[in-house]
C-alpha positions in Angstrom: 17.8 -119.1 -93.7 15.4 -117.2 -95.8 18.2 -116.8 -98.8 18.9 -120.1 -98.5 15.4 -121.1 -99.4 14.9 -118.9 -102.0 18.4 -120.4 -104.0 16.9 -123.7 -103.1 14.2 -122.9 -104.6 15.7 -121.0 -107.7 18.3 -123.5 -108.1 17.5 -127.0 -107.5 21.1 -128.3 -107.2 23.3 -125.8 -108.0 26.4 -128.4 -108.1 24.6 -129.8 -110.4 25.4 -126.6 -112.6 29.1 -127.1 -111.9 31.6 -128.4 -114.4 33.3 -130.6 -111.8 30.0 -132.3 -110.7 30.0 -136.1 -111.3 28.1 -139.2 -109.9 30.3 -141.0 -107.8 29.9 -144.9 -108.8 28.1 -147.3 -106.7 30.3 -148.4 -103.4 29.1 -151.8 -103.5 32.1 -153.6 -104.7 34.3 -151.1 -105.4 38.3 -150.2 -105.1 36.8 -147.9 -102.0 35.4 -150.8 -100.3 37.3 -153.5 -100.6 40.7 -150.8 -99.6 38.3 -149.9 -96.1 38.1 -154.0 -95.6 41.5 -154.0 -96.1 42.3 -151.9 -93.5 40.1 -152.7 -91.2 41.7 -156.2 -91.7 45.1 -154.9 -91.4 44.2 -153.2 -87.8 43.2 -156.2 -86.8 45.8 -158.7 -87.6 49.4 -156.8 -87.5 50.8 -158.6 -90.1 49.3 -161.0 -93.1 50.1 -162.4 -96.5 48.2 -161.9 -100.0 47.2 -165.3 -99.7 45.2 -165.1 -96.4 44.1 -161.5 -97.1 42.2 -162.7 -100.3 40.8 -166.1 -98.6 39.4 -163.7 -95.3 38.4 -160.8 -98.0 36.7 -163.6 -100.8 39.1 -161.5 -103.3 41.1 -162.7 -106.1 44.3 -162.3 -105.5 44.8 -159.9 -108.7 42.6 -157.3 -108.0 43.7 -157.6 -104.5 47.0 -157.0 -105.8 46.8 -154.0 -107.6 44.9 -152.1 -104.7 47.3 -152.8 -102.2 50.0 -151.9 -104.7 48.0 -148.9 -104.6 47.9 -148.5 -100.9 51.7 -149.1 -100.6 51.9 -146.2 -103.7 50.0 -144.3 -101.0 51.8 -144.9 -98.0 48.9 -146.1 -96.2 50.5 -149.9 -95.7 53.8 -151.3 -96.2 55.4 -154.5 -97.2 57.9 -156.3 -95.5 58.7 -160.1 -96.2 55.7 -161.5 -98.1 53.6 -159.8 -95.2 51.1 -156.5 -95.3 50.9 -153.8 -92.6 50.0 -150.6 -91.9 52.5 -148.1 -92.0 
C-alpha cells in the first residue's frame, strides 16, 4: 500500500500518460444506451417490430435502425419476419 501511494503521489494518473487513454463520451444519449434499452426491451417482450420498438424507446426509427443493424452485425439479436429478438 505504501508503493502505491507514493506512484499516486508521483504520478497523478498514470493512464493519463498512456497513448491509448481517451475520454469516453457522455452516456447520456448515446449508441451505448439506447442498445442497453434495447435489450432490456427485448428481454422483456420476446418478439417486436421497428415500429413499436421506436414508439416504446421515443427513437426515430433511423437511428434505431442502424444500431440494431449493429446488434444483428454482432449477434447479440436477430431478425426474423419484420420482428426483433435476442439471439
Amino acid at each position: 500500500m505504501d508503493y502505491g501511494f507514493m506512484v499516486k503521489k508521483k504520478f497523478r494518473n498514470p493512464d493519463r500518460k498512456s497513448i491509448h487513454y481517451r475520454k469516453q463520451s457522455p452516456f447520456q444519449g448515446s449508441d451505448r444506451q439506447i442498445r442497453g434499452m434495447i435489450l432490456r426491451v427485448l428481454l422483456e417482450e420476446p418478439q417486436i417490430c421497428l415500429l413499436q420498438l421506436s414508439r416504446k424507446l421515443g427513437i426515430d426509427r433511423e437511428r434505431l435502425n442502424e444500431i440494431l443493424h449493429v446488434l444483428k452485425e454482432e449477434g447479440l439479436i436477430r431478425k426474423r419476419g419484420g420482428n426483433f429478438a435476442i439471439k
